[in-house]
N, C-alpha and C positions, 0 to 999 in steps of 0.2 A: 873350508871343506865345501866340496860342489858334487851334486846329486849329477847322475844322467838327464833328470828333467829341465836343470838347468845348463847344461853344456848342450842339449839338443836345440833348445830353446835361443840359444845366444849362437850358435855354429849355422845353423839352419833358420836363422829372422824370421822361427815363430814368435806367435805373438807375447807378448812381456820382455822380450831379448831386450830391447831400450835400458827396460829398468833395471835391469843387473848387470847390464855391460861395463859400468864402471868396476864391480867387483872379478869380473874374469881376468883381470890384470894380470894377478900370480894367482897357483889353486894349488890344491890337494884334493885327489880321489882315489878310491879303490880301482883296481886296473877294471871292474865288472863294466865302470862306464864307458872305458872304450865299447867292450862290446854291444851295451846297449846304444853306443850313438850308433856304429855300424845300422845294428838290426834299425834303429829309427833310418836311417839312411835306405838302408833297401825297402822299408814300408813307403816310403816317401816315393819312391821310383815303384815298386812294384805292382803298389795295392792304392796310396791315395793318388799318382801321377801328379804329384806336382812338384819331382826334377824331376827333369830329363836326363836319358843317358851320357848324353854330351854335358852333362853337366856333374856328375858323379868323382871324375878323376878331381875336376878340381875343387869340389866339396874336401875329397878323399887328401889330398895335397893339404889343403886349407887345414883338415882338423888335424892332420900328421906333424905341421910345423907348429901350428899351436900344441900339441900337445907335447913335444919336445922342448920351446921354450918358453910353455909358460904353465906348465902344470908337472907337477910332485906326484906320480904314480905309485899306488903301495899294494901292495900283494893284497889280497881280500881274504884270504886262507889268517892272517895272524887275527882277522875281527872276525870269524866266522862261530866261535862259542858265543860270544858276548850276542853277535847278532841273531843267533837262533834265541838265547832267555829273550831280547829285545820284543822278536817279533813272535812269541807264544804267551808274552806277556801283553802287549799292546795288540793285538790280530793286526798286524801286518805280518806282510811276505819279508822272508830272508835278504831278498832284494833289497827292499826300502830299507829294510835294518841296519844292511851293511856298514849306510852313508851314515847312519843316528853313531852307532857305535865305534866310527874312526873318528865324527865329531864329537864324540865322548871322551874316548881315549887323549884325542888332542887338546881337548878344552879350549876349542874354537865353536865357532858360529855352523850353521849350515845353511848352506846358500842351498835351495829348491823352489821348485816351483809346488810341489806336493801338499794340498791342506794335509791329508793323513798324516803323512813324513812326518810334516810341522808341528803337531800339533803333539804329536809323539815325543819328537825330540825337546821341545817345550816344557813339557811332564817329567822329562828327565833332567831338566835345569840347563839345555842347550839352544843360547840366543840363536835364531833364525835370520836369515834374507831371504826375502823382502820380507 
């Protein structure tokens, strides 16, 4: 299971992408991380400048064919109960829940970069990366 903090992280060589790249191999997320790498994708060009527009399509290329062969997209609507008790139980956002509660359901690991996430999914009895 992979958060958006680590598919932005690993797609976009922010910093720690090194140490999880060996686990982006094969993945599973809720479909919410595409949209949150997009929105990281336009804060990057928008707001911090640092891609450039010429640089955009083949980020945009890059995560479309990784995301095609090497990641297991699942609808977020079937974990969207478990993740609201997750996150009114722990005070995180429904966001962060989503990913606790599809590595719940799967009884895998979660790969993030998140202290909260982790620390959450943790308390639930779900091993972390890193």
């Amino acid at each position: 299971m992979v958060d958006s903090s680590a598919l932005i992280a690993f797609l976009l060589r922010e910093e720690g992408w090194r140490s999880i790249a060996k686990y982006m191999i094969q993945t599973i997320s809720v479909d919410l991380a595409l949209k949150e790498f997009c929105n990281a994708l336009w804060k990057s060009v928008n707001m911090k400048k640092h891609v450039s527009l010429d640089d955009v399509a083949k980020i945009l290329n890059l995560f479309q064919s990784y995301v095609e062969k090497n990641m297991l997209i699942e609808s977020e609507v079937k974990y969207l109960g478990k993740a609201f008790e997750i996150a009114l139980d722990h005070n995180i956002t429904v966001y962060d829940a989503l990913y606790v509660a599809q590595a719940l359901q799967h009884g895998k690991p979660l790969l993030t970069l998140d202290q909260r996430q982790r620390e959450v999914a943790r308390k639930l009895g779900i091993s972390t990366i890193p």
